[in-house]
Every structure is written in structure tokens, then in C-alpha cells.
ROVO-485269 format. One line per field, with one value per atom (N, C-alpha, C, O, CB): x, y, z; atom name. Coordinates in steps of 0.05 Angstrom, whole numbers. Each point is the difference from the previous one (the first is absolute). Glycine has a CB too. Layout:
N
c1 = X_...
c2 = Y_...
c3 = Z_...
atom = CA_...
//
This chain:
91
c1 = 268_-3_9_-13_-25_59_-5_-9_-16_35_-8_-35_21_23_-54_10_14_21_3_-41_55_13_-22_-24_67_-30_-13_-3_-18_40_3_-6_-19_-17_60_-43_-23_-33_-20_62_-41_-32_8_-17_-8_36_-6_-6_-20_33_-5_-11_-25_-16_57_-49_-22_-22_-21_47_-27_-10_-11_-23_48_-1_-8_-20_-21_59_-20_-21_-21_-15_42_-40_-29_-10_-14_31_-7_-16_-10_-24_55_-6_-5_-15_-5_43_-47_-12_-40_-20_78_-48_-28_-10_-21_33_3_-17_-13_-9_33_-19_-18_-23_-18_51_-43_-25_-17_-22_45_-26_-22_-6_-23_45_-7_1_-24_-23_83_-41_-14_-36_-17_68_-56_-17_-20_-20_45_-18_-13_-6_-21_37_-1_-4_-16_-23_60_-34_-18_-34_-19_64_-44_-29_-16_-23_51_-9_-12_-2_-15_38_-14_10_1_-14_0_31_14_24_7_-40_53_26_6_20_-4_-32_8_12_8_-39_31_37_21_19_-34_12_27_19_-8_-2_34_17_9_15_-6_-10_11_32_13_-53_49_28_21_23_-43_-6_23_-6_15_-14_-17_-2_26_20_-84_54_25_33_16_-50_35_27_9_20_-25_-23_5_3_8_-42_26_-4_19_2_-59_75_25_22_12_-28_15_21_-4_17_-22_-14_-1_9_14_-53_36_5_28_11_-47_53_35_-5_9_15_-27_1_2_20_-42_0_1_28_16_-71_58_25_25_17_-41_29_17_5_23_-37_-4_-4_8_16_-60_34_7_31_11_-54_52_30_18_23_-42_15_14_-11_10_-5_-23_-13_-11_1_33_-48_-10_-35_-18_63_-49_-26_-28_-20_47_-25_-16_-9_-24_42_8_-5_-16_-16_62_-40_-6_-31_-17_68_-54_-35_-15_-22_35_-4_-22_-4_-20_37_5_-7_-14_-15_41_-26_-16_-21_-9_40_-46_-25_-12_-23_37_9_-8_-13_-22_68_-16_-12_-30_-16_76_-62_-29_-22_-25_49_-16_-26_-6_-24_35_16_3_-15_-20_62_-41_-14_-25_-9_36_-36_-35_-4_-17_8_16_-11_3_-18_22_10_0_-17_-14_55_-40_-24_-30_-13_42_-37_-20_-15_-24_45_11_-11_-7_-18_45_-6_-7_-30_-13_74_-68_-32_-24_-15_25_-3_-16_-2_-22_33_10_-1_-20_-9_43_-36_-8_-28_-15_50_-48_-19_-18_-23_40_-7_-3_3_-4_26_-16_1_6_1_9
c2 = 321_-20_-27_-11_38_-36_-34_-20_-5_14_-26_-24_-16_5_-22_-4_-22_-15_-2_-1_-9_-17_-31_-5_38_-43_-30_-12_-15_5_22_-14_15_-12_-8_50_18_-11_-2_49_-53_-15_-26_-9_35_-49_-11_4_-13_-2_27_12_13_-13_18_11_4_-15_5_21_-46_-13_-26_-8_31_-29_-15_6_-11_1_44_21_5_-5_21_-7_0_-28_-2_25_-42_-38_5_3_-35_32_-3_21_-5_-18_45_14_7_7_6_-23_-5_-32_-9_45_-48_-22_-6_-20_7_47_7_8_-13_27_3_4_-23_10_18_-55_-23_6_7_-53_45_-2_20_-1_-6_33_31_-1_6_30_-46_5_-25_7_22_-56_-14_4_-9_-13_34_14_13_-10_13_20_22_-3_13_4_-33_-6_-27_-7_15_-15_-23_14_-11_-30_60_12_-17_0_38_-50_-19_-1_7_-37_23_-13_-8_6_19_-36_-30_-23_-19_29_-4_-21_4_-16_2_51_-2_17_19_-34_4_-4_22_8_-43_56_15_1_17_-25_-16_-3_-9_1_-14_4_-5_22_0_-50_74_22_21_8_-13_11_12_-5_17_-25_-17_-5_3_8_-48_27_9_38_12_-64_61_33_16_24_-23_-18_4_0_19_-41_6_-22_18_18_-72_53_23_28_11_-36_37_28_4_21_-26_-26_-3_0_22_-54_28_-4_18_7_-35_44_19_21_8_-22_18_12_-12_16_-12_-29_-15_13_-1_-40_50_-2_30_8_-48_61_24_6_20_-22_-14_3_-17_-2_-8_0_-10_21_2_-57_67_19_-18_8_28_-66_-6_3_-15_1_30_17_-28_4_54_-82_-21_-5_0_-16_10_-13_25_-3_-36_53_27_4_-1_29_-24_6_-30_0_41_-58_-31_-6_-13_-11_35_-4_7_-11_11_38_14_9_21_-13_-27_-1_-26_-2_24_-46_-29_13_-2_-37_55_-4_26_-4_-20_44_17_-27_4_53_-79_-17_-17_-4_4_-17_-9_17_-13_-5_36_15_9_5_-9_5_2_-22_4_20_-51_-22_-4_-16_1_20_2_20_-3_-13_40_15_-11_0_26_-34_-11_-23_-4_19_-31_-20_9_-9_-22_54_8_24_6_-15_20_14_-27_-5_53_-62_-29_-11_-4_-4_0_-5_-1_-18_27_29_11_-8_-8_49_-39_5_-30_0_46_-63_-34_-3_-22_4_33_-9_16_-8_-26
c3 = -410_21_-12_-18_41_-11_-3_5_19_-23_-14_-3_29_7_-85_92_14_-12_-24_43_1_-5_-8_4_28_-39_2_29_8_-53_59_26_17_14_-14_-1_10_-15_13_-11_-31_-2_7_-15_-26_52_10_21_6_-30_40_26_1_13_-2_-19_-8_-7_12_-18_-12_-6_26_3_-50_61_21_18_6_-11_18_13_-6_19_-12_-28_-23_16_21_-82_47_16_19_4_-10_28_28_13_24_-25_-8_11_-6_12_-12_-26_-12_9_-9_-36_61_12_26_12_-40_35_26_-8_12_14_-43_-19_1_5_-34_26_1_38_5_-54_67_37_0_9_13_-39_13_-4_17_-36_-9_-9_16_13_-58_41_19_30_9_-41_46_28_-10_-1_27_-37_-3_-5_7_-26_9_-21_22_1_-68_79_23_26_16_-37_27_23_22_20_-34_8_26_-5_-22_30_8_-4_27_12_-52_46_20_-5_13_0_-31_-14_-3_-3_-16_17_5_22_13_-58_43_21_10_-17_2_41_13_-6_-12_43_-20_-2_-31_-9_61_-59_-29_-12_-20_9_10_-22_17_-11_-9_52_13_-13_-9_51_-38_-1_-43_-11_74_-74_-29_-3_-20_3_37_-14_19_-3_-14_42_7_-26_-11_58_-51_-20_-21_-1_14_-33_-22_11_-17_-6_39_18_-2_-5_42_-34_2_-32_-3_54_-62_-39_-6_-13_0_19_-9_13_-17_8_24_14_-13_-8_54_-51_-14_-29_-10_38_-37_-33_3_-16_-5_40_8_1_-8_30_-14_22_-31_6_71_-102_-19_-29_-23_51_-19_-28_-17_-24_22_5_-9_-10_8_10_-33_3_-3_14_-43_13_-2_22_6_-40_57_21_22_19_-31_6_18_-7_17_-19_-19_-12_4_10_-55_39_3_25_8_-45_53_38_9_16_-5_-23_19_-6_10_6_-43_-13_17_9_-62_57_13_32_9_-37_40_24_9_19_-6_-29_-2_-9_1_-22_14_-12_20_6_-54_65_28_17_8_-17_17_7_13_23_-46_-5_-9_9_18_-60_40_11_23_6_-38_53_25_12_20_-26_-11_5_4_21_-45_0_-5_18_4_-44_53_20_29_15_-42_32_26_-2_20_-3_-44_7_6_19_-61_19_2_21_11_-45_44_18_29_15_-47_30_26_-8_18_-3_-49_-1_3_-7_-18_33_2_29_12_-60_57_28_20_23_-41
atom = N_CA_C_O_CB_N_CA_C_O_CB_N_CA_C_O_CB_N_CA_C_O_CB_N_CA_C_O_CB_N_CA_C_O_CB_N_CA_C_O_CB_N_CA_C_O_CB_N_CA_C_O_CB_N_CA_C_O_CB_N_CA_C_O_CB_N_CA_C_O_CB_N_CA_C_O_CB_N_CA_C_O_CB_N_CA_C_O_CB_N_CA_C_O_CB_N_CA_C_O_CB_N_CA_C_O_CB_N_CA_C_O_CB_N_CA_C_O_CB_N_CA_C_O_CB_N_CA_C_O_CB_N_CA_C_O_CB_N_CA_C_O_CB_N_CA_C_O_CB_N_CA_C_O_CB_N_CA_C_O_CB_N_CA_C_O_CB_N_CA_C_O_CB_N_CA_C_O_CB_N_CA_C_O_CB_N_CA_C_O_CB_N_CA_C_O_CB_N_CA_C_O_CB_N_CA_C_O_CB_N_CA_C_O_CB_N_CA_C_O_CB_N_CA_C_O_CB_N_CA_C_O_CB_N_CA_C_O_CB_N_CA_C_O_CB_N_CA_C_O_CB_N_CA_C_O_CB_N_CA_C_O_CB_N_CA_C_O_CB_N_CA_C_O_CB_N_CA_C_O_CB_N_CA_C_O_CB_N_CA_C_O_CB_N_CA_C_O_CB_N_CA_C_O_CB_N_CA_C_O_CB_N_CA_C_O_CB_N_CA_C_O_CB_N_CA_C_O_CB_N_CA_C_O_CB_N_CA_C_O_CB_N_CA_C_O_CB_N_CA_C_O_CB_N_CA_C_O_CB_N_CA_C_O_CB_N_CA_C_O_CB_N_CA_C_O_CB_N_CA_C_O_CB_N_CA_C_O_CB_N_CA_C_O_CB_N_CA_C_O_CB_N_CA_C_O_CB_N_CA_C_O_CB_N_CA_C_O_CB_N_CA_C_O_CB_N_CA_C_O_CB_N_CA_C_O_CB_N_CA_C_O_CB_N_CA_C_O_CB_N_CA_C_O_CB_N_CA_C_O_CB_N_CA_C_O_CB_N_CA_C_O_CB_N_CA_C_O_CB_N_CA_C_O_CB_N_CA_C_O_CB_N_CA_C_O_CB_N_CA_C_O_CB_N_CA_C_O_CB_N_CA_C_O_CB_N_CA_C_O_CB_N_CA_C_O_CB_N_CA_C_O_CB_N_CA_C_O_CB_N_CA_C_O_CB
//
């Protein structure tokens, strides 16, 4: 098997970031069980948008972009999840 390119761990490496900075949201929702802050429409249109990334990264064989998306948008997700159980259970 070969190792990455440099430009594949930079990609990676970005992906790793950006995906692990949904982890502070998840866990604060979670442990507060609220997320009345946050946004219907900006997680939609963020876990649209990653959905095309991921397809993007699909459709070039870019495997970084393909795996960091569709770890982002399963984490997008959970948080939308989380707001619409909460939700119900608040009101």
C-alpha cells in the first residue's frame, strides 16, 4: 500500500480539523440537551453543501475529501438530530 501524497495528507489533515471541530457543538448539545441556538437553516444548508463535497471528492477520487465530508456531514447530522428530539421535548 502507498503512503499519501503530501497533497493527500494535507487534505487529510485539514479534513481531521474540520471535522473534529464539530465534537465541542455535539458534545455541548448533548450534555446540555438543548440546542436552541442552533440554526435549522445554517446546519441544512452546511450538511447540503458537505453532501456536494462529498460527491465532489467522489466524482475526482479524491478519498480526503470524500472521508472528512461524510464523517462532517453524519456529525451535521447528529446535531440536527439532537435539536429536533430536544426540541419536541421543550415544548
Amino acid at each position: 500500500m502507498d503512503l499519501p501524497s503530501p497533497v493527500d495528507s494535507l487534505g487529510l489533515v485539514a479534513g481531521c480539523l474540520t471535522t473534529i471541530a464539530f465534537l465541542p457543538q455535539i458534545l455541548k448539545t448533548y450534555r446540555s440537551r438543548s440546542a436552541e441556538d442552533v440554526s435549522y437553516s445554517m446546519f441544512i444548508l452546511f450538511s447540503l453543501g458537505v453532501a456536494l463535497w462529498g460527491v465532489y471528492g467522489w466524482e475526482i477520487h479524491a478519498n480526503p475529501v470524500i472521508i472528512s465530508n461524510l464523517i462532517t456531514f453524519v456529525l451535521a447530522l447528529s446535531v440536527l438530530l439532537m435539536k429536533v428530539i430536544f426540541a419536541k421535548r421543550e415544548g
